[in-house]
C-alpha positions as CSV (number, residue, x, y, z in Angstrom):
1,X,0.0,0.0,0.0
2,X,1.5,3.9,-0.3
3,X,1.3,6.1,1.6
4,X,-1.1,9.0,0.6
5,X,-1.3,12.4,2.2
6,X,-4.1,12.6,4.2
7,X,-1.7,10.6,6.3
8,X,1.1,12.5,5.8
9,X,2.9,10.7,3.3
10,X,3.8,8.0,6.1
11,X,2.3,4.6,4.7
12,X,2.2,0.8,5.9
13,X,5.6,0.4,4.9
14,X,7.0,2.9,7.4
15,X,5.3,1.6,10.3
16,X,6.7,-1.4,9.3
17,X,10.0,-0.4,8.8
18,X,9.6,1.2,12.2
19,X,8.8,-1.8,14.2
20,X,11.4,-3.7,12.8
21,X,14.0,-0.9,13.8
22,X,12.6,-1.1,17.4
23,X,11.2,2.2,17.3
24,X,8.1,1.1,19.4
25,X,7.3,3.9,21.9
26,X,4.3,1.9,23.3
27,X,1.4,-0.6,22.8
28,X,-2.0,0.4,24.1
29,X,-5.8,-0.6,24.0
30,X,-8.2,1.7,21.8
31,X,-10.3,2.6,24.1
32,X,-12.9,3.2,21.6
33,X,-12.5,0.0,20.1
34,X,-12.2,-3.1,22.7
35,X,-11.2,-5.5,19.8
36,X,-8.5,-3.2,19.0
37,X,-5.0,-2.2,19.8
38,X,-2.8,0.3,18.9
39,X,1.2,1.0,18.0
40,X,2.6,4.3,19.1
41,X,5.5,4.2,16.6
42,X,8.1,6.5,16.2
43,X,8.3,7.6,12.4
44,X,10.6,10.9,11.2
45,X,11.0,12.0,15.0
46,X,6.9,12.2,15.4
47,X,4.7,9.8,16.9
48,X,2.4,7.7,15.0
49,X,-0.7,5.8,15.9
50,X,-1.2,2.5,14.6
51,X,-4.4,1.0,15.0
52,X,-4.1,-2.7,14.9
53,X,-6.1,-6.4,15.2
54,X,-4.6,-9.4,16.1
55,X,-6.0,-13.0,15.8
56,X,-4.4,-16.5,15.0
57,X,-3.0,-15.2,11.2
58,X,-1.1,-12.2,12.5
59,X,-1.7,-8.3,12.7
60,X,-3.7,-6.4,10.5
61,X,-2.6,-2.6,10.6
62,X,-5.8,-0.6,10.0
63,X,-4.7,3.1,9.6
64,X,-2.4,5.4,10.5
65,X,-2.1,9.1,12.0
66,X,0.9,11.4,13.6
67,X,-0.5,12.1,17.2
68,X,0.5,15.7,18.5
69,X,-0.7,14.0,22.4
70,X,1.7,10.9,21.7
71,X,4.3,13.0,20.5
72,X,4.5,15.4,23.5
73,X,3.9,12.2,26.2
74,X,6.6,9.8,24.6
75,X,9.7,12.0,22.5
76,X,11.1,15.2,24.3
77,X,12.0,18.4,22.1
78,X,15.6,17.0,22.2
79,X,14.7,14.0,20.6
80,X,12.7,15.8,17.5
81,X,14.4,15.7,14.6
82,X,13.8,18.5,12.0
């Protein structure tokens, strides 16, 4: 899949890319969606929320947004790259 801009350029293949790399800042339940998880991924020094579902034939990835809250709670300024 590419990425598109309403998500700011930042596709499947990133998070991907990112959670290979280790750049996991957290895993958290949706609290909208019980069924659901969700990534908080670091992509391009910005944190990204990756909805998610799990059952017996793996992960599906279901969107993906930059998160201004994540960002402030989980990377510092020091840690923003430009």
């Amino acid at each position: 899949m590419r990425a598109d801009s309403a998500r700011g350029n930042i596709g499947f293949e990133d998070c991907l890319i990112a959670i290979e790399e280790g750049r996991i800042l957290d895993i958290l339940r949706n609290p909208t969606r019980p069924h659901q998880r969700m990534f908080v991924l670091e992509i391009n020094g910005y944190a990204h929320v990756v909805p998610f579902v799990e059952d017996e034939n793996g992960i599906f990835l279901k969107t993906v947004y930059p998160s201004r809250k994540h960002t402030a709670l989980y990377l510092s300024a020091g840690d923003m790259k430009a």
